[in-house]
MOPAC internal coordinates of N, CA, C and O (Angstrom, degrees):
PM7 1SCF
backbone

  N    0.0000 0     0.00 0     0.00 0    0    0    0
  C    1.4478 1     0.00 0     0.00 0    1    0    0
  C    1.5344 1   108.00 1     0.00 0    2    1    0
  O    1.2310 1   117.32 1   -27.55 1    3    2    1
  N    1.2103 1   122.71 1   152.45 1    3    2    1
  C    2.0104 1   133.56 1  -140.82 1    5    3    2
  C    2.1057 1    75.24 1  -120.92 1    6    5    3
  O    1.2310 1   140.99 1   -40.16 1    7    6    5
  N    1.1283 1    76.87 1   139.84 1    7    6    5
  C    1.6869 1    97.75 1   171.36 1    9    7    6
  C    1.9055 1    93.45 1   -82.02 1   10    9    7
  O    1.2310 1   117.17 1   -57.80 1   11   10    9
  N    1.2486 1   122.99 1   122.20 1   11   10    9
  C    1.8154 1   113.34 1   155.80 1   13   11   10
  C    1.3516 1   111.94 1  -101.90 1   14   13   11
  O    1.2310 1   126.84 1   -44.48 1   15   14   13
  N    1.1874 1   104.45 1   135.52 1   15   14   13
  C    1.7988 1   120.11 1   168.01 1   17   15   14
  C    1.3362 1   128.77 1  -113.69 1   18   17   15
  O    1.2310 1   128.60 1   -62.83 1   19   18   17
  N    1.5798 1   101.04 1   117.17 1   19   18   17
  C    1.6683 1   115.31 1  -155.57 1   21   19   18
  C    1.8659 1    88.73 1   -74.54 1   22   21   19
  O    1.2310 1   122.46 1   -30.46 1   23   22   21
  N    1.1767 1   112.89 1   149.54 1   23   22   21
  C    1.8228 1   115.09 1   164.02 1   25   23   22
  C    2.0105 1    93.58 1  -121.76 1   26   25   23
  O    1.2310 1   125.85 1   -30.39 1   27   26   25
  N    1.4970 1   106.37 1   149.61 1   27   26   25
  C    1.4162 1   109.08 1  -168.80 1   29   27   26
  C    1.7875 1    73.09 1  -125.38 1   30   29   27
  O    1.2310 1   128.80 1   -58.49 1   31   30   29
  N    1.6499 1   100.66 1   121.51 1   31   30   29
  C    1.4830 1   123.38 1   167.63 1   33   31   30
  C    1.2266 1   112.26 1   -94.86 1   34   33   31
  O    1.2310 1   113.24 1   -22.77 1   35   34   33
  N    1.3446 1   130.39 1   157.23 1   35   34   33
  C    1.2701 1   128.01 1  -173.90 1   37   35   34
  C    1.2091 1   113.80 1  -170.82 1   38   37   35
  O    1.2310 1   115.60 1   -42.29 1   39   38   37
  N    1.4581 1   125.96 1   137.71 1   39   38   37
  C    1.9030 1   125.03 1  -143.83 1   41   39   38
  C    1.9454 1    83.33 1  -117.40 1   42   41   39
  O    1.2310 1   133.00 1   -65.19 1   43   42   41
  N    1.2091 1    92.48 1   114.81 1   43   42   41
  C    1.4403 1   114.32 1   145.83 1   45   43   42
  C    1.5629 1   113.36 1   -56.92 1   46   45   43
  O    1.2310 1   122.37 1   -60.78 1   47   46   45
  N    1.8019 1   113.07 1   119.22 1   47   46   45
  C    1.4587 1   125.99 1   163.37 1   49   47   46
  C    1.2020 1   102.38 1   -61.91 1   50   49   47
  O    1.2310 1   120.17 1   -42.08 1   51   50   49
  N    1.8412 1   117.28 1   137.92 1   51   50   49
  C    1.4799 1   142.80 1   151.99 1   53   51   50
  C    1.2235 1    86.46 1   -72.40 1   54   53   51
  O    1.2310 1   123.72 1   -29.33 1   55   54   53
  N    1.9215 1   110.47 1   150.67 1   55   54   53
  C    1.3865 1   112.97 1   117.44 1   57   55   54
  C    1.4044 1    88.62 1  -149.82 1   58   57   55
  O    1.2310 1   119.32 1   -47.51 1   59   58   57
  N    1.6694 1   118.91 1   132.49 1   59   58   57
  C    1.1497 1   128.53 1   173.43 1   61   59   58
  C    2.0661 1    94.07 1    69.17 1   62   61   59
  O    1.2310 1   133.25 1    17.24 1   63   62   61
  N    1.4593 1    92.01 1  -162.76 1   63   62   61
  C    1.4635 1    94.33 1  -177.83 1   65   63   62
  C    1.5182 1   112.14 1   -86.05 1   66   65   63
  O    1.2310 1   114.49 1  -136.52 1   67   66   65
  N    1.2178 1   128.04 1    43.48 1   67   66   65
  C    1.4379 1   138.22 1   173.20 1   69   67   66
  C    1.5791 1   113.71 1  -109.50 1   70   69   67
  O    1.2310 1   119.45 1   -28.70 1   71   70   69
  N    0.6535 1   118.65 1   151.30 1   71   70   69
  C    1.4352 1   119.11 1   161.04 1   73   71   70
  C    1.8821 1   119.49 1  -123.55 1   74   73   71
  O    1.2310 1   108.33 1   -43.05 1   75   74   73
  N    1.3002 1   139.42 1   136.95 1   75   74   73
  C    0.3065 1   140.11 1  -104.48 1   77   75   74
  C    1.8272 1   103.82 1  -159.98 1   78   77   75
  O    1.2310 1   107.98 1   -42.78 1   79   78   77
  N    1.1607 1   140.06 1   137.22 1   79   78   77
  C    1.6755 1   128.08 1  -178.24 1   81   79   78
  C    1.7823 1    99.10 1  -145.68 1   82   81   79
  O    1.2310 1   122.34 1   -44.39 1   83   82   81
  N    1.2333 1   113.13 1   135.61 1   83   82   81
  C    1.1792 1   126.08 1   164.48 1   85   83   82
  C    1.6136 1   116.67 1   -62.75 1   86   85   83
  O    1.2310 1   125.79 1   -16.21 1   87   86   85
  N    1.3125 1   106.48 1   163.79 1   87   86   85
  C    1.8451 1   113.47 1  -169.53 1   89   87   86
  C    1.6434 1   113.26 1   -56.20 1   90   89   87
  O    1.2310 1   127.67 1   130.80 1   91   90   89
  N    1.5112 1   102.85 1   -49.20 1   91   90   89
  C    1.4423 1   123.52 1   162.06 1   93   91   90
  C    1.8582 1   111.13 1   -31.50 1   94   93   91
  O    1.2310 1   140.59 1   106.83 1   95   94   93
  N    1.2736 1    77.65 1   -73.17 1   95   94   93
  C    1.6907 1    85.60 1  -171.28 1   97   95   94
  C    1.7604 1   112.70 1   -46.28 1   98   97   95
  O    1.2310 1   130.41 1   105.35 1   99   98   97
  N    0.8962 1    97.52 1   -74.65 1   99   98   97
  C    1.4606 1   116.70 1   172.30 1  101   99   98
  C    1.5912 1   115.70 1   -40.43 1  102  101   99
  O    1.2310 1   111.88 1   162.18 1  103  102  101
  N    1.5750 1   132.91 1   -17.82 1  103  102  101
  C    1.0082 1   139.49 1   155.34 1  105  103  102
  C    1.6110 1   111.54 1   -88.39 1  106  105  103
  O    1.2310 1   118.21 1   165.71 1  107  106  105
  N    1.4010 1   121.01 1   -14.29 1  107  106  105
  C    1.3745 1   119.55 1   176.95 1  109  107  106
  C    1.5105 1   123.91 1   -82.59 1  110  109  107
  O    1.2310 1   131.32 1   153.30 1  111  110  109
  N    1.3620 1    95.77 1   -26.70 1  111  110  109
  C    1.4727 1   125.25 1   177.71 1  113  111  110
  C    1.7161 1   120.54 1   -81.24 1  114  113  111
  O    1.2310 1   129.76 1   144.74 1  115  114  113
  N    1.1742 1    98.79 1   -35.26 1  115  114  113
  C    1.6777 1   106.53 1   160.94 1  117  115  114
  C    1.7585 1   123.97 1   -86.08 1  118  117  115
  O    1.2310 1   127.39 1   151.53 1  119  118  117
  N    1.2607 1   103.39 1   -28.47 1  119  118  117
  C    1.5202 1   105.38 1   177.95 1  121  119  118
  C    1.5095 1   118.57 1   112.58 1  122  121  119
  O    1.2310 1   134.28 1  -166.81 1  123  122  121
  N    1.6411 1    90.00 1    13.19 1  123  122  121
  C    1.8396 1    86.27 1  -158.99 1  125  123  122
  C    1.3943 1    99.28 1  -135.77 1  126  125  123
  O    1.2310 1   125.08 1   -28.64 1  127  126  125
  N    1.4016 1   107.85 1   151.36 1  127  126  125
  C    1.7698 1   109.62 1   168.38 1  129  127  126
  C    1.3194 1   125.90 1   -45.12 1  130  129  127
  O    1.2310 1   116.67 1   -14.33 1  131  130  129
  N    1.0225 1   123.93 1   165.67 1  131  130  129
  C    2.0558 1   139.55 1  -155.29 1  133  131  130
  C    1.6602 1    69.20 1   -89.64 1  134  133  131
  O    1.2310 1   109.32 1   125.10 1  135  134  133
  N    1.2224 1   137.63 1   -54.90 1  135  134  133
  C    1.5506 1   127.24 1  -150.75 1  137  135  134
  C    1.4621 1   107.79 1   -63.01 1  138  137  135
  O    1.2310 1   115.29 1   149.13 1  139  138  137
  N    1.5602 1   126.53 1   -30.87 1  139  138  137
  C    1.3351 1   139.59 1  -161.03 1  141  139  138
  C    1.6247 1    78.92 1   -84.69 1  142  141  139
  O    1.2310 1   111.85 1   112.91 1  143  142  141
  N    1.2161 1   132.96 1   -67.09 1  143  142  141
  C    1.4789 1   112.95 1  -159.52 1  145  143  142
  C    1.4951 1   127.89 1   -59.16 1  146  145  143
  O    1.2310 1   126.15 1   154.47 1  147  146  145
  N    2.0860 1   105.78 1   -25.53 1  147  146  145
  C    1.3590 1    95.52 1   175.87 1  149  147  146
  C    1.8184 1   103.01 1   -83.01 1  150  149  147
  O    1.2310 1   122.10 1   179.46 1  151  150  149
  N    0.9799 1   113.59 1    -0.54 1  151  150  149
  C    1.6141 1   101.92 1   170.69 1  153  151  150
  C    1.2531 1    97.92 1   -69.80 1  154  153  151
  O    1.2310 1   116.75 1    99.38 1  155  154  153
  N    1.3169 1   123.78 1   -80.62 1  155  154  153
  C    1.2974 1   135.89 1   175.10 1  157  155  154
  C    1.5450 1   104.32 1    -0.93 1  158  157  155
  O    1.2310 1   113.80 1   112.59 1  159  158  157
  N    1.7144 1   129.34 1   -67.41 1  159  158  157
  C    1.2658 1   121.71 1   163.04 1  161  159  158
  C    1.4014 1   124.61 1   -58.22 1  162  161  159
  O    1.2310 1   123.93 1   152.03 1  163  162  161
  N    1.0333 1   110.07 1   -27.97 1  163  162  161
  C    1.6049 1   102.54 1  -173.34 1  165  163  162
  C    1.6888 1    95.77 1   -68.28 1  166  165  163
  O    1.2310 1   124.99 1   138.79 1  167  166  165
  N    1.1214 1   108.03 1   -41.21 1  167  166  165
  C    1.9744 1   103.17 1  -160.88 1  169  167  166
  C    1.6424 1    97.37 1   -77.49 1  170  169  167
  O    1.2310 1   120.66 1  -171.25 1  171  170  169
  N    1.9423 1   116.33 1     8.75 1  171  170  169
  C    1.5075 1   108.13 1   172.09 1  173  171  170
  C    1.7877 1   114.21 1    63.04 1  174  173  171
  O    1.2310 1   129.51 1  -151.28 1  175  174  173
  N    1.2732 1    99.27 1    28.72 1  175  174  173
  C    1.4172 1   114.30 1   177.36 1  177  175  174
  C    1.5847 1   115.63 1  -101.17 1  178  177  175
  O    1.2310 1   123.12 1   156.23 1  179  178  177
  N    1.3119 1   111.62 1   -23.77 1  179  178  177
  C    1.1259 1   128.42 1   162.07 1  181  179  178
  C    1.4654 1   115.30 1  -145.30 1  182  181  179
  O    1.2310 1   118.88 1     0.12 1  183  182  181
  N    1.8236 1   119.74 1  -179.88 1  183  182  181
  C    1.3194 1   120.38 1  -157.53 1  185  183  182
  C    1.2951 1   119.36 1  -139.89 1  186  185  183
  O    1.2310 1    93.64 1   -81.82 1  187  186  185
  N    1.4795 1   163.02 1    98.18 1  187  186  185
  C    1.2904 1   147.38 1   168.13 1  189  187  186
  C    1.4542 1   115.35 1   -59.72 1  190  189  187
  O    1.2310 1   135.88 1   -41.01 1  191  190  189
  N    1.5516 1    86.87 1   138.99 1  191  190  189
  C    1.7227 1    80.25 1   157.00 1  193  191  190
  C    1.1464 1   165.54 1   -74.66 1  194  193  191
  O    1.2310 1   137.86 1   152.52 1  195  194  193
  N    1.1035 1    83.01 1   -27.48 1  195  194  193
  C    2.0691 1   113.38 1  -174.76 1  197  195  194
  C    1.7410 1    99.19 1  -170.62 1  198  197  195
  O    1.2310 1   130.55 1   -26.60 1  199  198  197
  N    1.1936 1    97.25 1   153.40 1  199  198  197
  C    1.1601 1   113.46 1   163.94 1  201  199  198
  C    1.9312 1   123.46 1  -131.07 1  202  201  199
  O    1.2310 1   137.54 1   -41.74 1  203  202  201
  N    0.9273 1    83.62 1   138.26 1  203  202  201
  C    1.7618 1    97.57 1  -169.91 1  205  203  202
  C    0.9264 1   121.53 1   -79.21 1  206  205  203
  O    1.2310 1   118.91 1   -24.80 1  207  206  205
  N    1.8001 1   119.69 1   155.20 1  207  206  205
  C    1.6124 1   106.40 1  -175.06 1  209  207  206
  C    2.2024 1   108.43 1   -74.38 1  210  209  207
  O    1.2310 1   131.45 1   -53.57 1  211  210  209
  N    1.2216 1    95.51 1   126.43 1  211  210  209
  C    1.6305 1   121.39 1   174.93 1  213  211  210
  C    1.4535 1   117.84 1   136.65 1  214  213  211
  O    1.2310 1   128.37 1   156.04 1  215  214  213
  N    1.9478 1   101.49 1   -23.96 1  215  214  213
  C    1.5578 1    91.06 1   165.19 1  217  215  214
  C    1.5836 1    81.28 1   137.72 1  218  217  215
  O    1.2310 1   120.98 1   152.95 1  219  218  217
  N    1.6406 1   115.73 1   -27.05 1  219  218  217
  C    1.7250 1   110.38 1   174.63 1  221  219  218
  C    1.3522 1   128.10 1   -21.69 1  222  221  219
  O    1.2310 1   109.62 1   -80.81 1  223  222  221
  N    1.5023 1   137.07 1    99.19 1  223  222  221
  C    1.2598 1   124.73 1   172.76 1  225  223  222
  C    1.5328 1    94.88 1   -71.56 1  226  225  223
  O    1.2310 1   125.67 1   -11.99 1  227  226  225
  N    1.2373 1   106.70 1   168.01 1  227  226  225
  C    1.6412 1   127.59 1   166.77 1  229  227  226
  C    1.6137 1   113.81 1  -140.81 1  230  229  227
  O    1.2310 1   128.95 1   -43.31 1  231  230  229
  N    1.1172 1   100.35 1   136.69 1  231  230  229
  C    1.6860 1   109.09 1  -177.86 1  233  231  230
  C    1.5088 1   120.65 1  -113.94 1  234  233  231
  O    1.2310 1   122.24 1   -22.88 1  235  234  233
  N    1.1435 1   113.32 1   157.12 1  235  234  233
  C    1.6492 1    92.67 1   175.38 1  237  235  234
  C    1.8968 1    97.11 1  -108.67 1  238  237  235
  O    1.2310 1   130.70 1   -29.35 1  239  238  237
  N    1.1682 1    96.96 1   150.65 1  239  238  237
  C    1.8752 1   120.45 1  -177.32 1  241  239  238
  C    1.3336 1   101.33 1   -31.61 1  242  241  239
  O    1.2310 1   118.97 1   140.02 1  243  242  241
  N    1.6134 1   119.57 1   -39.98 1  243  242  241
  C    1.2861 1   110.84 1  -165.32 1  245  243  242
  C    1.6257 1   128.74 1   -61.78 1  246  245  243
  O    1.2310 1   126.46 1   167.59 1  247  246  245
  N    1.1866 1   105.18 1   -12.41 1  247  246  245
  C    1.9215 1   137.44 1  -168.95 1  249  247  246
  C    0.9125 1    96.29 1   -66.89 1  250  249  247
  O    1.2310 1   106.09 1   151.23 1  251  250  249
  N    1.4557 1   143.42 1   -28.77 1  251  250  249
  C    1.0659 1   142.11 1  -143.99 1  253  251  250
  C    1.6923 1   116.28 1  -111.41 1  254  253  251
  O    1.2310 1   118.58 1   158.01 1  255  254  253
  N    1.3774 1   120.31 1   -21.99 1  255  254  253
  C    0.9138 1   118.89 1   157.72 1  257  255  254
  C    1.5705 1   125.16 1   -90.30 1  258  257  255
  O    1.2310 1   129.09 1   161.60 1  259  258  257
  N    1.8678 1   100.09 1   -18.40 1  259  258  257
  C    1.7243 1   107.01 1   168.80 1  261  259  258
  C    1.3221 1   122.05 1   -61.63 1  262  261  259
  O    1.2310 1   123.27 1   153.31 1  263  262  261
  N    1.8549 1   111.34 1   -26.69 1  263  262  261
  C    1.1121 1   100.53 1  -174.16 1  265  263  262
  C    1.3573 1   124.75 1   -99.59 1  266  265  263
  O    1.2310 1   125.30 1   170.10 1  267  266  265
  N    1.7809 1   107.42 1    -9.90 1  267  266  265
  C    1.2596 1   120.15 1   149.83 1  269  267  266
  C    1.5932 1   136.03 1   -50.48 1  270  269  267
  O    1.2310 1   127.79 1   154.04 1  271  270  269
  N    1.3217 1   102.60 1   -25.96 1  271  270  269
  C    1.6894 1   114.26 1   170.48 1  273  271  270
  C    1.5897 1    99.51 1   -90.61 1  274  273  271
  O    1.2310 1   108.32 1   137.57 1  275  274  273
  N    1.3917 1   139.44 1   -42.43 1  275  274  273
  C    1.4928 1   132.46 1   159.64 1  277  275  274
  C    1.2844 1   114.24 1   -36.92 1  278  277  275
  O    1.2310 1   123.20 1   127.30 1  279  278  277
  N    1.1497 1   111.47 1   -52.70 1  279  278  277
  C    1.6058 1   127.14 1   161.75 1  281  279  278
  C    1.7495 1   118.23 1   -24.11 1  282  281  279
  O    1.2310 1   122.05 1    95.01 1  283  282  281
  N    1.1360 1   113.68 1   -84.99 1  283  282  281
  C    1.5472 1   147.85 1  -174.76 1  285  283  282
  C    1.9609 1    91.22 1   -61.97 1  286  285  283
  O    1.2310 1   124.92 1   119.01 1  287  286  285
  N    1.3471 1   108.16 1   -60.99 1  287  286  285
  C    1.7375 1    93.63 1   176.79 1  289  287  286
  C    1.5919 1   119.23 1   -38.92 1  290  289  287
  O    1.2310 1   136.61 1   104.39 1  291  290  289
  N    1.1212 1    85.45 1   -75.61 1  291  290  289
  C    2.1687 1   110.15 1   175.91 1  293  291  290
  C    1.6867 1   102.44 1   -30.97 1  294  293  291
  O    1.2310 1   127.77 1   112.26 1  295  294  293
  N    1.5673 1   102.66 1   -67.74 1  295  294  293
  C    1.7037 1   111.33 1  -166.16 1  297  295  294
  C    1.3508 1   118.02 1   -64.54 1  298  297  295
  O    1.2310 1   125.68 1   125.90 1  299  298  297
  N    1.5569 1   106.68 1   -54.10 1  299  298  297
  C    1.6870 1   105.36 1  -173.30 1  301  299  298
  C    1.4249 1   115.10 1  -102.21 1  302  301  299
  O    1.2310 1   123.48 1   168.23 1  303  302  301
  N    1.3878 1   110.93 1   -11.77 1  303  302  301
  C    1.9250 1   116.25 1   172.81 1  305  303  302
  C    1.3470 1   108.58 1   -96.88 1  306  305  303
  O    1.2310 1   119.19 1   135.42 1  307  306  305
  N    1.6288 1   119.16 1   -44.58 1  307  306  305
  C    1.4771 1    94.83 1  -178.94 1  309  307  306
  C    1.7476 1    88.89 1   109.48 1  310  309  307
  O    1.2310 1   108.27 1  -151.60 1  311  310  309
  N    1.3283 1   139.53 1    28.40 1  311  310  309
  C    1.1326 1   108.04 1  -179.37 1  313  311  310
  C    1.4824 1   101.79 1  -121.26 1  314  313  311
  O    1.2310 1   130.67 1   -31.73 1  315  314  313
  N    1.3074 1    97.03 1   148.27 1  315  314  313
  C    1.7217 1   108.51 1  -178.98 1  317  315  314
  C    1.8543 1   110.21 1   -73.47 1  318  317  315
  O    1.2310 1   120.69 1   -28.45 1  319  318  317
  N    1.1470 1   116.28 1   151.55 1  319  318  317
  C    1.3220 1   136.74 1  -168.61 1  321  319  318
  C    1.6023 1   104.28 1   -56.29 1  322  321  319
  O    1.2310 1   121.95 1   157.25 1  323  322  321
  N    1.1458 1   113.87 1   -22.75 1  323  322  321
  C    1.6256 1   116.40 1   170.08 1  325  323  322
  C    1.6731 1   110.66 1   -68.78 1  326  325  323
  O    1.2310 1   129.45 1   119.61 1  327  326  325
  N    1.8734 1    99.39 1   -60.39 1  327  326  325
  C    1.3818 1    93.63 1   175.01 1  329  327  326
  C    1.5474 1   122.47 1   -55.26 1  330  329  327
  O    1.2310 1   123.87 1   149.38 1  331  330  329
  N    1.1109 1   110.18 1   -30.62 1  331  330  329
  C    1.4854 1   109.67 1  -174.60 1  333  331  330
  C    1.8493 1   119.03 1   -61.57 1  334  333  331
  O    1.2310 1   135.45 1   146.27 1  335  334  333
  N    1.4867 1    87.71 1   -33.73 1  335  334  333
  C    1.7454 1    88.90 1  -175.88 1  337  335  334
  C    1.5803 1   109.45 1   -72.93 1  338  337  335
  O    1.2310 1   130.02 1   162.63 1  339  338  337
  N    1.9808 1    98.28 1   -17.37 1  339  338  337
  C    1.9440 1    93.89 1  -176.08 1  341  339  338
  C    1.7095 1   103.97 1   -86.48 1  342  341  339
  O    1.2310 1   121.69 1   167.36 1  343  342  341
  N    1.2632 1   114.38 1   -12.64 1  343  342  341
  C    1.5017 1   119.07 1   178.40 1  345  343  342
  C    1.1060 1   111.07 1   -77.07 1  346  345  343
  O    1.2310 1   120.18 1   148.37 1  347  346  345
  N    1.5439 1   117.25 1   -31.63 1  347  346  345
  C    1.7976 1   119.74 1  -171.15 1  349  347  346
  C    1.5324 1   112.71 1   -79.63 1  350  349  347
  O    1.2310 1   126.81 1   150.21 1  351  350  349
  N    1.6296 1   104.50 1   -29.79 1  351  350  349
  C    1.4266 1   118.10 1  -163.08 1  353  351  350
  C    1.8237 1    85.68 1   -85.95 1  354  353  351
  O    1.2310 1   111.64 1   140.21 1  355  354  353
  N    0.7591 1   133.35 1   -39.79 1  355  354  353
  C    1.7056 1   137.36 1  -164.55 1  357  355  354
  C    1.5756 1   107.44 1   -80.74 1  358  357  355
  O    1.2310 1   121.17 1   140.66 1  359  358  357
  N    1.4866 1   115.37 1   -39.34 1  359  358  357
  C    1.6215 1   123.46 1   160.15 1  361  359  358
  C    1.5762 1   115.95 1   -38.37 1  362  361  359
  O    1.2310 1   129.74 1   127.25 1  363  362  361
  N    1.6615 1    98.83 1   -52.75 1  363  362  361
  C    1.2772 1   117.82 1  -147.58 1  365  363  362
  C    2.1276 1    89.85 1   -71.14 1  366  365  363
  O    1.2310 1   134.10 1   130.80 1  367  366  365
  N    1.6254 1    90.34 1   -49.20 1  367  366  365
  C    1.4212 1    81.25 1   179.51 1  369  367  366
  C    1.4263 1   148.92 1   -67.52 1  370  369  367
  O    1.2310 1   128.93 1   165.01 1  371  370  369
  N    1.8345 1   100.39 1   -14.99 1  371  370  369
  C    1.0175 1   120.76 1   163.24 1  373  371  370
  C    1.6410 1   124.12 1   -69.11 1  374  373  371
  O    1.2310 1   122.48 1   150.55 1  375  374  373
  N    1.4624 1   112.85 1   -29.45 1  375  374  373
  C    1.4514 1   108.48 1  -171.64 1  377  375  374
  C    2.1523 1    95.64 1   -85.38 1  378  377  375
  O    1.2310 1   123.34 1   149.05 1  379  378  377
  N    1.1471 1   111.20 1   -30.95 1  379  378  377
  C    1.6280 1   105.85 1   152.37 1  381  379  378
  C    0.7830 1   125.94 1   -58.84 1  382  381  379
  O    1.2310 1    99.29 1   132.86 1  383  382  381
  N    1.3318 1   154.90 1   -47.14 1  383  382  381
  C    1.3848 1   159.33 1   140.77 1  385  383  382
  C    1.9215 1   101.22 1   -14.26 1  386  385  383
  O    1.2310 1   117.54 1   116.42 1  387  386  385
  N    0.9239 1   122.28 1   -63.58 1  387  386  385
  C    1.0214 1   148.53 1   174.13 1  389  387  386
  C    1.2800 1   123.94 1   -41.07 1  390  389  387
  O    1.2310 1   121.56 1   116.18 1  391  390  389
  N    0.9305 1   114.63 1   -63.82 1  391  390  389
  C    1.7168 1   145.66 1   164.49 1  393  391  390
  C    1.4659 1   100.39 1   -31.18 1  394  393  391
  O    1.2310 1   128.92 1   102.09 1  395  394  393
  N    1.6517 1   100.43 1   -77.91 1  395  394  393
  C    1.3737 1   121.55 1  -177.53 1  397  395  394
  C    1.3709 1   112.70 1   -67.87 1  398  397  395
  O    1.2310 1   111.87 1   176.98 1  399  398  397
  N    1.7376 1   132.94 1    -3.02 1  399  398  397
  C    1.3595 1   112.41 1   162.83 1  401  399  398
  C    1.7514 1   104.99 1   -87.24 1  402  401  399
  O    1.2310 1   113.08 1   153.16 1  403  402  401
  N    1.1304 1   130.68 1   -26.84 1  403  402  401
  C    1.4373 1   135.41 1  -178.44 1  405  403  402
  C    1.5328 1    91.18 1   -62.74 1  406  405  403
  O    1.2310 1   109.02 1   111.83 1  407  406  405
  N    1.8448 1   138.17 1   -68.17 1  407  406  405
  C    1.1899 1   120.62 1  -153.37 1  409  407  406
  C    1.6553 1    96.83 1   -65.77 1  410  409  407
  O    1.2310 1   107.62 1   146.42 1  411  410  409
  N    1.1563 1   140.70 1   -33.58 1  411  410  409
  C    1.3857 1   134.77 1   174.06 1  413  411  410
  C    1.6193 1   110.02 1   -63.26 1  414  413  411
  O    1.2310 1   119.10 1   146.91 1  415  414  413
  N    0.9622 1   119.31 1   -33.09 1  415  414  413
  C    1.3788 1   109.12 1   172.48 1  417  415  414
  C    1.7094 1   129.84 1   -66.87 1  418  417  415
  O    1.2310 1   140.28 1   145.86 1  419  418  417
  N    1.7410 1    78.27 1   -34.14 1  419  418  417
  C    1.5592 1    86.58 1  -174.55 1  421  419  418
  C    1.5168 1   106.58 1   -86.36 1  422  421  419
  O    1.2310 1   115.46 1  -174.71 1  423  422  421
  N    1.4315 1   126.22 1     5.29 1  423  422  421
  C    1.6588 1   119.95 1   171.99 1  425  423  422
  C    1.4322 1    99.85 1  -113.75 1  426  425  423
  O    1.2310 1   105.15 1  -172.33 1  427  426  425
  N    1.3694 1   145.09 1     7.67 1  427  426  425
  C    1.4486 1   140.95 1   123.38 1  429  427  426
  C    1.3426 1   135.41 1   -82.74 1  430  429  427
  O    1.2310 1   127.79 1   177.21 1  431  430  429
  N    1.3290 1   102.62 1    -2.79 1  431  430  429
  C    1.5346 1    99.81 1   165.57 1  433  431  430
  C    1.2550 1    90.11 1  -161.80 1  434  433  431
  O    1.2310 1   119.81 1   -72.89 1  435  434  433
  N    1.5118 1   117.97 1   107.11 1  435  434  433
  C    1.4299 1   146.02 1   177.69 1  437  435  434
  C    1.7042 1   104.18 1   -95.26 1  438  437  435
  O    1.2310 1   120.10 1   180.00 1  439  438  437

């Protein structure tokens, strides 16, 4: 007898050229309860975009790997929710930093 494995699909909301995932989703996708993600906003660690008429938060895709590295800080480093927001904000500046040494590179050596 064959082992079967169910996959649970799930349609990302358009609006405009964004796309877009409900609170649900976005907690299904990380591994963690809808309650952990609105903490997650409340402690300003992460952000929604809009919210819809009934109360719908909406997120953008990108949350999802931020809160997976919030994740991995907290669980396997040990860092408190303070450190995490100075690690995210210092990430963020480094991959800008970054950014801007490639477009300088690439207009001195084309």
């Amino acid at each position: 007898m064959t082992e079967r494995k169910c996959l649970i699909v799930s349609m990302k909301r358009t609006y405009g050229h964004e796309s877009y995932m409900e609170l649900r989703e976005v907690a299904h996708r990380c591994g963690i309860h809808p309650e952990m993600v609105k903490r997650l906003v409340s402690l300003g660690l992460i952000d929604y975009e809009e919210t819809r008429p009934g109360g719908v938060v909406l997120f953008r895709h990108e949350v999802v790997p931020t809160i997976r590295r919030i994740l991995r800080l907290r669980n396997e480093l040990g860092v408190n929710y303070a450190g995490v927001g100075v690690i995210l904000e210092l990430m963020s500046r480094i991959e800008a930093l970054e950014q801007q040494i490639r477009e300088l590179e690439s207009r001195l050596f084309p």
